[in-house]
C-alpha positions, 0 to 999 in steps of 0.5 A: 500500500505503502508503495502504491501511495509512493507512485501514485505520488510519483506519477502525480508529480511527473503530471504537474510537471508535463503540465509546467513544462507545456504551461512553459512552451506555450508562453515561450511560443505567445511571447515569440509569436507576438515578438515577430509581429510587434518588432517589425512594426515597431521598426518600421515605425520608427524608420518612418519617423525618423524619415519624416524628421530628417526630411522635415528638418531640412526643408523647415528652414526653408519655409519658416519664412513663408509658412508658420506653421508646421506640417508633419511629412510635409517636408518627405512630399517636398522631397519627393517632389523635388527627386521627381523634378530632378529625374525630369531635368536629368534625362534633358541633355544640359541636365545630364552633362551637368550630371557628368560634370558632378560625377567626374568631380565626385569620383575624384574625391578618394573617400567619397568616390567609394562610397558614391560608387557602391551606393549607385550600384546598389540603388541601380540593381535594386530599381531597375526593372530591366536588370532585376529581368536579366539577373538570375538568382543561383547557388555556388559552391563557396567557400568549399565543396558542399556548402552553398552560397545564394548569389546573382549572375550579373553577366559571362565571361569567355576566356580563349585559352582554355576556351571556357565561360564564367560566370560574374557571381556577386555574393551579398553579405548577410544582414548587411547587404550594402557590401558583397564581392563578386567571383567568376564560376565556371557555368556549369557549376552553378545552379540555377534557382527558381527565386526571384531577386526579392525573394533572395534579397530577404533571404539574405537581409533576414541572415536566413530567417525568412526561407522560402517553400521550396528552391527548384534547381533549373536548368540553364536551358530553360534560364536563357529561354526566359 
């Protein structure tokens, strides 16, 4: 009897216990859950301010003399509408030798050509829609045989001796993807995937976090057809 009232005991404590324990899982899984839905609305809401700020603290003192009083965002719509009236002047030819003449002294600044240079680059390949068309999201084997990087084909290269096509690869660095580098892979070892830029993009930004369903693996027949 002794020993029955023992494990009914026993077994009486091991159930509180798995109780506990599901009690922990379950606050552990709410808490997450509502972490991955407050954080990124938290941030992007603070980014939005912060914009709203910036672009308000420069066009302010423009028109406190004309305007006494203040409008939140009115400076991120006069900021848009002067981008806008910028990218009209530019495609004129006056407007865009002076863009030259700007850029030829830019570039000639050590510090500032730099960063000018990857800044333009980066703008230009996540906004052009002709190159987000031709660019093709691939897997390569780096930095060694059977580990695999996400990377994008941005052009081939043929050398004569031995008469072999390259691949022009830029790898993105995770989580910051405003630095990269780019290598040149034989063609036929890379894998060409079924993803889309964006899909890659925020693969690579989230550092692996956000995956998609599946990767297909096609072939590159089928990507030169496209």
């Amino acid at each position: 009897m002794f020993l029955t009232e023992k494990t009914d005991l026993f077994n009486h404590l091991i159930n509180e216990y798995s109780v506990v324990e599901k009690l922990k899982r379950n606050i552990k899984k709410n808490i997450l859950s509502g972490i991955i839905i407050i954080v990124p609305v938290i941030i992007t809401l603070a980014v939005l301010k912060w914009l709203i700020n910036f672009f308000d603290g420069l066009i302010k003192p423009l028109i406190q003399n004309y305007i006494h009083i203040y409008i939140p965002g009115l400076g991120i719509v006069v900021s848009i509408v002067f981008i806008y009236l910028i990218g009209i002047f530019t495609k004129n030819y006056f407007g865009n030798k002076l863009v030259r003449i700007g850029e030829w002294f830019l570039v000639r600044i050590p510090v500032a050509k730099t960063i000018y240079i990857a800044v333009k680059q980066i703008i230009i390949t996540l906004t052009t829609h002709e190159k987000k068309e031709s660019q093709k999201v691939v897997l390569i084997e780096y930095p060694r045989k059977g580990i695999y990087s996400v990377g994008f084909l941005n052009g081939r290269l043929e050398t004569l001796n031995p008469p072999t096509e390259f691949g022009s690869v830029l790898i993105i660095t995770s989580i910051n993807p405003t630095s990269g580098f780019t290598v040149f892979v034989p063609i036929s070892e890379i894998k060409f995937t079924n993803l889309s830029v964006e899909q890659a993009m925020k693969l690579i930004v989230s550092g692996g976090i956000v995956l998609p369903e599946k990767i297909k693996i096609i072939s590159q027949t089928s990507t030169q057809d496209n």
